[in-house]
DOMITOR-520933 format. One line per field, with one value per residue (C-alpha): x, y, z; residue number from 0. Coordinates in pm, whole numbers. Layout:
BEGIN
xx (X	...)
yy (Y	...)
zz (Z	...)
num (NUM	...)
***
This chain:
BEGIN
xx (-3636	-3663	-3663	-3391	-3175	-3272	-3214	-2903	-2813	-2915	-2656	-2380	-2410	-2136	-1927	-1586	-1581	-1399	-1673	-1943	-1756	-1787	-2167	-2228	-2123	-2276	-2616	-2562	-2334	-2237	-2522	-2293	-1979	-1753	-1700	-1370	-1226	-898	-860	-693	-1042	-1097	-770	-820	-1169	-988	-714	-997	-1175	-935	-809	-1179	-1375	-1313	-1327	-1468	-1608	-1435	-1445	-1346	-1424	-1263	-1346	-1095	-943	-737	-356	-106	-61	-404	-356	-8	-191	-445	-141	23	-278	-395	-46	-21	-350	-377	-698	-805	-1001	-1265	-1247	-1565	-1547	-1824	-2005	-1747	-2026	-2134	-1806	-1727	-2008	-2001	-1668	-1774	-2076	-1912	-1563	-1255	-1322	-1644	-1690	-1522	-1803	-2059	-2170	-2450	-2156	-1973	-2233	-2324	-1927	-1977	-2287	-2147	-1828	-1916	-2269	-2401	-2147	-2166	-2532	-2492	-2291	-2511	-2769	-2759	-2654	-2866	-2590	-2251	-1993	-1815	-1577	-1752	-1664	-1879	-1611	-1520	-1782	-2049	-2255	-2178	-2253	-2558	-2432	-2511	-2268	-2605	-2869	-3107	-2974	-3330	-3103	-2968	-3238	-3007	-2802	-2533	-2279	-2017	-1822	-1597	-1861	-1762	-1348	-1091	-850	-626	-737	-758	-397	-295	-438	-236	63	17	-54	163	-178	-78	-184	-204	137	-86	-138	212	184	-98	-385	-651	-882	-857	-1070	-1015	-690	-845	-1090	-884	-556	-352	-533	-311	-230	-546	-756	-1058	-971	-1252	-1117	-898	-1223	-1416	-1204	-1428	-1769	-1967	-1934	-2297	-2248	-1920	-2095	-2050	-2405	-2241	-2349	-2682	-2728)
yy (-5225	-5418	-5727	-5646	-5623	-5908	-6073	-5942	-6005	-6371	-6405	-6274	-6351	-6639	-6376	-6252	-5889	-5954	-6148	-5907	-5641	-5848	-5965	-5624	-5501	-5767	-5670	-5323	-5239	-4852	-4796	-4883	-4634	-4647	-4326	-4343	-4150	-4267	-4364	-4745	-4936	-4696	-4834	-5199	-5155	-4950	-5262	-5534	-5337	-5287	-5612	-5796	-5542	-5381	-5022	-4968	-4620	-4454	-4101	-3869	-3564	-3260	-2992	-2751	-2844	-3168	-3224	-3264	-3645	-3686	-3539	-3800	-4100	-4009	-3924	-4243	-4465	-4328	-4433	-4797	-4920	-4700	-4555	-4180	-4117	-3859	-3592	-3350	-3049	-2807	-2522	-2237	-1958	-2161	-2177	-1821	-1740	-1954	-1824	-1476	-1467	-1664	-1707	-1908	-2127	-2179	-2537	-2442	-2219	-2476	-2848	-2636	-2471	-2747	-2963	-2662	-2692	-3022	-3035	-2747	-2920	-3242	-3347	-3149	-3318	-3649	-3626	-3433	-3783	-4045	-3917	-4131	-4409	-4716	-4838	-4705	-4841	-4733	-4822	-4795	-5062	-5099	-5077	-4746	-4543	-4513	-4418	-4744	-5001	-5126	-5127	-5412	-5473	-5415	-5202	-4918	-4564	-4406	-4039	-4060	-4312	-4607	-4904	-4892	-5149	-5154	-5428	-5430	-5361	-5667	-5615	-5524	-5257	-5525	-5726	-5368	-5299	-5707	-5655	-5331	-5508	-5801	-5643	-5359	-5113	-4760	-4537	-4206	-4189	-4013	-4304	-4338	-4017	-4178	-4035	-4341	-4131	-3876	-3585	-3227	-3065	-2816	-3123	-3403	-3457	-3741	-3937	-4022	-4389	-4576	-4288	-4421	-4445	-4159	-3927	-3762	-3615	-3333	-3385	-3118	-3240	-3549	-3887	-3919	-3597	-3738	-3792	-3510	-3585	-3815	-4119	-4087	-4350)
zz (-3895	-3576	-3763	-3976	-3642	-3520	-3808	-3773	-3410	-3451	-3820	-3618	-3240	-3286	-3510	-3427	-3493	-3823	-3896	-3758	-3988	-4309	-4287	-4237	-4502	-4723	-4601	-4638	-4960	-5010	-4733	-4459	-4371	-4039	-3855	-3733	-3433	-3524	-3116	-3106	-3164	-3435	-3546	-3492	-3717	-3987	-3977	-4003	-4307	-4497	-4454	-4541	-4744	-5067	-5057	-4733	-4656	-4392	-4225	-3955	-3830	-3825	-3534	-3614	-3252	-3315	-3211	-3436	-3339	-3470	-3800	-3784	-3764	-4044	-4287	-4141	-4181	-4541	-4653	-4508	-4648	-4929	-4875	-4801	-4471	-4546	-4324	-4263	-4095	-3896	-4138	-4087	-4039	-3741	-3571	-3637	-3457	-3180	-3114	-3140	-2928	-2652	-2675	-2791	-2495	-2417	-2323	-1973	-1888	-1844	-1966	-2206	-2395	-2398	-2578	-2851	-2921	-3004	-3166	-3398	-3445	-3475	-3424	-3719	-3959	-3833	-3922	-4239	-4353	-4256	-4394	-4763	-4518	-4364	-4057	-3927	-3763	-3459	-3236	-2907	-2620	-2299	-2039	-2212	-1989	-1771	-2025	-2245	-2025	-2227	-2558	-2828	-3098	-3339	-3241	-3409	-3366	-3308	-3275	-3660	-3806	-3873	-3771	-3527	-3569	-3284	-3411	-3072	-2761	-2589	-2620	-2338	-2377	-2359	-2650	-2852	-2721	-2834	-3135	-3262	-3152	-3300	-3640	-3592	-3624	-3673	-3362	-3231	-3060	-2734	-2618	-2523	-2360	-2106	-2357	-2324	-2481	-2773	-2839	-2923	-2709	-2502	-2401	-2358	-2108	-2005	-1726	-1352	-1269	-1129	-1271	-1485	-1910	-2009	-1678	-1937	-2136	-2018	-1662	-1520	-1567	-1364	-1562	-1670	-1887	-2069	-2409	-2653	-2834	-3115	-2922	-2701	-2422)
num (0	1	2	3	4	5	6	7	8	9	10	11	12	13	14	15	16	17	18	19	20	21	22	23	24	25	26	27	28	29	30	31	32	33	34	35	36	37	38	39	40	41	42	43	44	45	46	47	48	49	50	51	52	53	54	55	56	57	58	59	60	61	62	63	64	65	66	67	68	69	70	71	72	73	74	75	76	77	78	79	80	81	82	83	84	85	86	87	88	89	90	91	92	93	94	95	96	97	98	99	100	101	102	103	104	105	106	107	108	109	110	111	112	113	114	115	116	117	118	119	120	121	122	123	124	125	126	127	128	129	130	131	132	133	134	135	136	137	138	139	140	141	142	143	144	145	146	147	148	149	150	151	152	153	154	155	156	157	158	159	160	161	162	163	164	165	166	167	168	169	170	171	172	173	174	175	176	177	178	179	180	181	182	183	184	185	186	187	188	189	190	191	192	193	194	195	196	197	198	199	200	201	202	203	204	205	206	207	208	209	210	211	212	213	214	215	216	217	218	219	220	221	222	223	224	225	226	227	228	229	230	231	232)
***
C-alpha cells in the first residue's frame, strides 16, 4: 500500500485539487467515496466532483444533533447538482442508550463522554461505510487545527484501513471562501452567522473576532483534544 501512495503522491504532486480529485478517482473507481461534512471545503469538493466525475459517491452523516441550516444546504445542494447525498445515521439502540445511562447531554460532563457521543454518532457509521471502500475523501485543511498541521493531501489512514485523500490540505480559508464565490457554491448560511466551523448544535457556537476558526467546537475542552475520533492525528 505504501507504494501505491507514493505512486500516488508523485502522479499528483503538481495537481491542482481538481486535478488531485479526478486522478483519484481514476485509480480508484466505485472504491473511492467523499465523506462530506457539508462545511464550505466540503462544499468546494462536492462543487469540483460533480463538476469532473460522473456519479461521484458522496455522503454525510447524520448524528441526530444537526441544525436546521445543515439539513438546508443538503436539500439546497441535492437540488443544484442533481445528485442525492447519502446520509447515515448512528444504530438507534446505541443512542437510546447512551442517552439513558448518562444523559441528554453528556459530552459537557467530560472529554470521555464527549468522544463516546461521537464515536456512537458518528465514528461507528463513518466506519460502517468505508468499509467496501479502498480511499476517501475529505475536506480537511492544515491551518484548520492544531491537530492538522501535518496533513498530506494523500496519505494511508492506518485507523480505517484505507486511503485518505484530502484534496484541499494546502488551501486558505480564503481561497475556500474565493472559490464559493466565484462559483456561487451553495453553503451552510452559519457561516454568515460567524460559524467557521459546523458540527452538531449543542457542540458548536459562533467563534468572537480574533478568536481561532475551530474555537467554536468543543469551546470547553484544550485544543489538542478537538478531534471527535473521525480523523486521528
Amino acid at each position: 500500500m505504501n507504494q501505491i501512495i507514493e505512486q500516488l503522491q508523485n502522479e499528483t504532486r503538481d495537481h491542482s485539487a481538481q486535478e488531485l480529485l479526478v486522478s483519484v478517482h481514476r485509480h480508484f473507481g466505485d472504491k473511492i467515496a467523499f465523506a462530506s461534512s457539508l462545511g464550505a471545503e466540503d462544499q468546494v469538493l462536492t462543487d469540483m466532483l460533480c463538476k469532473h466525475i460522473a456519479q461521484p459517491r458522496i455522503f454525510t452523516l447524520d448524528t441526530g444533533r444537526l441544525a436546521q441550516a445543515t439539513y438546508n444546504v443538503i436539500a439546497e445542494t441535492n437540488k443544484r447538482y442533481g445528485i442525492t447525498i447519502k446520509m447515515l445515521f448512528p444504530d438507534r439502540a446505541a443512542v437510546e442508550a447512551m442517552v439513558n445511562t448518562h444523559g441528554p447531554n453528556l459530552f459537557y460532563d467530560d472529554v470521555a463522554s464527549r468522544k463516546m457521543c461521537c464515536k456512537i454518532r458518528k465514528v461507528a457509521p463513518l466506519r460502517r461505510a468505508l468499509l467496501p471502500l479502498e480511499a476517501w475523501v475529505t475536506g480537511l485543511r492544515k491551518e484548520q487545527a492544531v491537530t492538522r498541521q501535518s496533513l498530506r493531501r494523500i496519505a494511508w489512514d492506518a485507523d480505517n484501513g484505507l486511503v485518505k485523500v484530502n484534496a484541499l490540505a494546502d488551501w486558505t480559508v480564503e481561497q475556500v471562501w474565493s472559490y464559493i464565490k466565484a462559483n456561487d457554491v451553495p453553503y451552510n448560511k452559519l457561516h454568515d452567522q460567524g460559524y467557521p466551523s459546523i458540527g452538531c448544535v449543542p457542540c458548536t457556537r459562533a467563534i468572537k473576532e480574533g478568536e481561532d476558526i475551530r474555537a467554536g467546537r468543543w469551546w470547553w475542552e484544550l485544543p489538542e483534544h478537538k478531534e471527535c475520533g473521525l480523523h486521528l492525528k
